[in-house]
C-alpha positions, -999 to 999 in steps of 0.1 A, spaced: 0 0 0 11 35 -6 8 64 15 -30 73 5 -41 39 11 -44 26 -23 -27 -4 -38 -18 10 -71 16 16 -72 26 55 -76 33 73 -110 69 72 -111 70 37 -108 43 31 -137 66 52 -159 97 38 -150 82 4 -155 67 15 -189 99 31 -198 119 -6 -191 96 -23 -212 103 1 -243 137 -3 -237 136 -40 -237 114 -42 -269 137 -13 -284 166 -40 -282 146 -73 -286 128 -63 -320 154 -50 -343 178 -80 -334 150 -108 -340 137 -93 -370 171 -89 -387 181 -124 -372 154 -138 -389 156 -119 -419 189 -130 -422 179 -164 -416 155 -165 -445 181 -148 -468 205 -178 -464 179 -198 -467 173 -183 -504 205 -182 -510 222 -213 -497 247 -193 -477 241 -200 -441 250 -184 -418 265 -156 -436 234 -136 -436 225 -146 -400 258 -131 -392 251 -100 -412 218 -99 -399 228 -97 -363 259 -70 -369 236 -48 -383 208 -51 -354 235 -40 -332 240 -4 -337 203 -3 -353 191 -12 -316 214 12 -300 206 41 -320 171 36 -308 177 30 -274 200 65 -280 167 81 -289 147 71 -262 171 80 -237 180 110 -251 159 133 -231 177 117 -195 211 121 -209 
């Protein structure tokens, strides 16, 4: 319970909660979906697991430049 008597937790926790999950699903998403892009490319092209590879190297900085954006305003 908080001070008031409620058992909601209070706003800053919320946001900060909300602003975790972003932050996971700003790093999660790009990485999969170039994973598996890359995945599907070798599978086309019979080159495993060069595009894989690719695929992951270029979800790196692609998930970092998002996570720069988002944290931006705290920096």
């Amino acid at each position: 319970m908080n001070k008031l008597g409620s058992k909601t937790p209070p706003a800053g926790m919320r946001e900060a909660v909300g602003l975790a999950w972003q932050l996971g699903y700003a790093i999660a998403l790009p990485i999969v979906g170039f994973v598996l892009v890359g995945k599907l490319a070798d599978q086309v092209f019979d080159t495993a697991p060069w595009f894989l590879f690719l695929g992951l190297i270029v979800s790196l900085p692609v998930s970092f430049l998002i996570l720069y954006r988002k944290l931006k305003k705290f920096l």
